[in-house]
C-alpha positions in Angstrom: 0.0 0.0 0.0 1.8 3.2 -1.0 2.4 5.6 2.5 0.4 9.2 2.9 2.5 12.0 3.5 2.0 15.4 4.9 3.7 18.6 3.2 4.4 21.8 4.2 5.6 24.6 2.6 7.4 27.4 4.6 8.3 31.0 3.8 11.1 32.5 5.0 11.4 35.6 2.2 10.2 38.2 0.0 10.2 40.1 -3.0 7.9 42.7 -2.5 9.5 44.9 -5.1 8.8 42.6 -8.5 6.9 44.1 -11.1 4.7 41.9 -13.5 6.5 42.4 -16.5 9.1 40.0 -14.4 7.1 36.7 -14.3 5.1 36.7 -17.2 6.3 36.3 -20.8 3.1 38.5 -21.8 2.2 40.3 -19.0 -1.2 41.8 -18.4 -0.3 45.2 -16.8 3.8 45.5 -17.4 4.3 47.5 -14.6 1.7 46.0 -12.3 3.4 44.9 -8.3 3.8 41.6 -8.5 5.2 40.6 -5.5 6.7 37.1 -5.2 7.6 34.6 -2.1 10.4 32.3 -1.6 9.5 29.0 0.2 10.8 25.8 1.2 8.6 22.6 1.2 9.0 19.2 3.8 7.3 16.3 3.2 6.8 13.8 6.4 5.2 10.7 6.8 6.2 6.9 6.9 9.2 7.5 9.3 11.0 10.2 7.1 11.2 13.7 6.2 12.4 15.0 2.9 13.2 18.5 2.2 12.7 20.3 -1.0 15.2 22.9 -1.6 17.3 24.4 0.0 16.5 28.0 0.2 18.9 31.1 -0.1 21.7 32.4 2.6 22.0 35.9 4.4 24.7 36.8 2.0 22.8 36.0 -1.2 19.5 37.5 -0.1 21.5 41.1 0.4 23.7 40.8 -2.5 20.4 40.5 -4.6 18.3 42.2 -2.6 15.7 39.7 -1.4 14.3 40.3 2.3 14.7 37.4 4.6 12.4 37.1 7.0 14.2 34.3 8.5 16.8 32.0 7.3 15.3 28.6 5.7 16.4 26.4 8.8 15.1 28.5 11.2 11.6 28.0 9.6 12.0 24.4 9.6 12.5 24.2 12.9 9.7 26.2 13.7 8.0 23.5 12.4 9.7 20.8 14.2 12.3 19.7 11.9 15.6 19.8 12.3 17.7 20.7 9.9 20.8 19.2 10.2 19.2 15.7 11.3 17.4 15.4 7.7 18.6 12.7 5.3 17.7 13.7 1.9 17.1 16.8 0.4 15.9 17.5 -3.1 17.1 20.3 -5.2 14.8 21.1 -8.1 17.8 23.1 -9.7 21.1 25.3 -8.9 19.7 28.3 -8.8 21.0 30.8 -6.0 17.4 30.7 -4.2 17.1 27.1 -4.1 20.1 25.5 -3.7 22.1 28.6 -1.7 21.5 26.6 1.7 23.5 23.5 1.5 25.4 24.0 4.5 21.7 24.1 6.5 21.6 20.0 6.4 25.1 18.6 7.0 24.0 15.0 7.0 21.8 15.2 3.9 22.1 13.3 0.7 20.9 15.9 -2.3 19.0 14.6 -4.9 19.5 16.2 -8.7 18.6 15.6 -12.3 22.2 14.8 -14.5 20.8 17.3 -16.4 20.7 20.0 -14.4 24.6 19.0 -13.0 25.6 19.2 -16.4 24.1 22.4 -17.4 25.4 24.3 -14.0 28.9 22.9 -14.9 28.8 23.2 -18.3 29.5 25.6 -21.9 26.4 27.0 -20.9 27.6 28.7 -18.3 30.1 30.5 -20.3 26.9 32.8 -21.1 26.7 36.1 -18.6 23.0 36.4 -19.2 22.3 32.4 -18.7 24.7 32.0 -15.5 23.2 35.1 -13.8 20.4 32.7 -11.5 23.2 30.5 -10.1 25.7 31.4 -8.0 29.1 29.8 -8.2 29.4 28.7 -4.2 26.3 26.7 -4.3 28.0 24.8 -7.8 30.8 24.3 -5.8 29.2 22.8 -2.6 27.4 20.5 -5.1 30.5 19.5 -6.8 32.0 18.9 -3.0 28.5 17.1 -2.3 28.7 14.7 -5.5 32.6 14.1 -4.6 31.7 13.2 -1.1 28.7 10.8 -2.0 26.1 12.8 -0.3 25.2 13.6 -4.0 22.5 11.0 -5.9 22.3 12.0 -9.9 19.0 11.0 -11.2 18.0 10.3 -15.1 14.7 11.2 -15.6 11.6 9.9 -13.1 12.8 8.0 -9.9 11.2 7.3 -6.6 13.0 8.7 -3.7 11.3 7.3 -0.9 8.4 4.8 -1.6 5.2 6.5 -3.2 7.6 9.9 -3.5 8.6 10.2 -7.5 11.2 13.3 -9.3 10.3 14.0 -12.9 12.9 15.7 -15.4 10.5 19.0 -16.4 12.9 21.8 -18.0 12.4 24.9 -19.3 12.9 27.2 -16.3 16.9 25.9 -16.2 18.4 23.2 -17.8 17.3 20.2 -15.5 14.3 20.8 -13.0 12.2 18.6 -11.8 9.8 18.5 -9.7 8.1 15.7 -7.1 5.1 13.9 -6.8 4.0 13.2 -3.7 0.7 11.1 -2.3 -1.4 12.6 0.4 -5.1 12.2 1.5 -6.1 14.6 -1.0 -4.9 12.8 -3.6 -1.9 13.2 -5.6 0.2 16.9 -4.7 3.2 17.9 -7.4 5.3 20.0 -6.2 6.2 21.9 -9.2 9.1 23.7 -7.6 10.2 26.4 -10.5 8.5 24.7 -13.4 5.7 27.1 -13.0 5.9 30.0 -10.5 2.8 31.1 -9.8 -0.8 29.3 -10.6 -1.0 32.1 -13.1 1.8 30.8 -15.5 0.8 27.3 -15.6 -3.3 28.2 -15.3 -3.3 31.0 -18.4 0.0 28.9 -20.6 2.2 32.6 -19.5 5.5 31.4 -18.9 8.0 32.7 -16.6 10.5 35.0 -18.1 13.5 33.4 -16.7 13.7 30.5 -19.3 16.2 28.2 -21.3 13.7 26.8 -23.3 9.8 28.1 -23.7 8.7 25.3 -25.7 10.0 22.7 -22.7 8.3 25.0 -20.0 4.9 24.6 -21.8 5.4 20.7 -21.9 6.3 21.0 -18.8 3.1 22.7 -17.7 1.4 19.3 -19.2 3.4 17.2 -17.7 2.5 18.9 -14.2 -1.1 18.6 -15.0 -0.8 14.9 -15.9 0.9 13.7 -12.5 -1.4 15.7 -10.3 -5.1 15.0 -9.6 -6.3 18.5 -10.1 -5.8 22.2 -10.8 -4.8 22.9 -7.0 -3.2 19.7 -6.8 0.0 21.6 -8.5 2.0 23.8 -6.0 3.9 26.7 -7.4 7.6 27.8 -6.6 6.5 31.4 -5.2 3.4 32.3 -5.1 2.2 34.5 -2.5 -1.1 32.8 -2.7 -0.5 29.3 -1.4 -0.6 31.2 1.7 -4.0 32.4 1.4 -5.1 28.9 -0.4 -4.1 26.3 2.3 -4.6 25.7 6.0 -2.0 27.2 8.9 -0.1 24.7 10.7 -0.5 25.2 14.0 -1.0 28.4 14.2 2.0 29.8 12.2 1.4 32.3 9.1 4.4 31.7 7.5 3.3 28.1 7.8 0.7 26.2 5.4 -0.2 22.7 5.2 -1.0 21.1 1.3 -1.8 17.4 1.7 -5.1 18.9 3.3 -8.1 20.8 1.2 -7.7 24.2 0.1 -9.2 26.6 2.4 -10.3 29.9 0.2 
């Protein structure tokens, strides 16, 4: 019988100063606020707790000018988990606001597409414009990771933990992916980067941080086909999965989404 798992996704920053000419290909109103979040996500259930992402550090989040409300393993623990005691933590790409926390979970094994290895470490990143979301620190921890064995390199789908699946998307960067994950509501994707807000992957608007459009839009299909619904898919920052989903004990920044949608 496949296990039930909770997930949570927690906030620990803010962009309150993006514009919606910065998250949509075709944007409505170009100059519109569009504020975005930045999140990490834990899944727990059948004696384990994975961690999606990593989050961002003190020293990126100044250098680019992101607020921190508090730093991604504080949040965790706020929620009971402890950091530096997880096993596994998957990285649905390098980019500096996902994979900038490394150092958070010391006794972690990271999970990562080979794609997404070999485009962070490869001609690629020759390209100003197409290195400027990663940060050269967190390539180096994960080259330190993969030469240490706490680094498993996935090819396409793979199960993780039992019921708990990665899938290769692209488009956003060369190899995200994003995990599927069974709960009492049915089957939850978190889509991680593959579609930032519900708006992108809801109204076909890509995210204008892209390597490849025409893989984002598959991608969106791809979403669609491993979740059981609409608000089954979990975007990488939108502020609304705040307002969508049920508090966990009491905390805000807190939302649980293996349960119904509450607004």
């Amino acid at each position: 019988m496949t296990p039930i798992y909770e997930i949570l996704a927690l906030r620990y920053g803010i962009f309150d100063g993006r514009l919606q000419y910065q998250n949509f290909i075709i944007p409505d109103d170009h100059a519109a606020p569009d504020p975005l979040d930045f999140y990490v996500f834990a899944i727990r259930g059948n004696g384990r707790t994975i961690v999606m992402d990593t989050g961002f550090n003190p020293v990126s989040a100044a250098r680019r000018g992101r607020e921190m409300l508090c730093t991604p393993d504080k949040i965790l623990r706020d929620a009971g988990i402890e950091p530096a005691e997880v096993k596994d933590v998957i990285l649905t790409h390098m980019h500096w606001d996902h994979a900038g926390g490394m150092e958070y979970f010391p006794k972690a094994k990271f999970h990562i597409q080979a794609a997404e290895m070999s485009y962070c470490t490869g001609p690629c990143m020759c390209e100003p414009f197409l290195r400027r979301p990663f940060d050269v620190d967190d390539v180096q921890s994960a080259i330190r990771a993969l030469y240490a064995d706490r680094m498993k390199v996935h090819e396409g789908t793979a199960e993780i933990a039992p019921g708990i699946s990665v899938h290769l998307i692209g488009g956003h960067s060369g190899g995200i992916q994003s995990i599927r994950v069974p709960t009492t509501r049915g089957w939850v994707v978190l889509a991680g980067d593959a579609t930032h807000f519900w708006r992108n992957i809801r109204q076909r608007n890509p995210f204008p941080v892209v390597v490849d459009v025409a893989r984002m839009l598959k991608g969106f299909d791809i979403l669609n086909g491993l979740a059981d619904g609409p608000d089954h898919v979990i975007p990488g920052h939108d502020p609304l999965i705040l307002k969508t989903f049920p508090m966990e004990k009491g905390n805000p920044e807190i939302v649980r989404l293996d349960l119904p949608p509450v607004a």
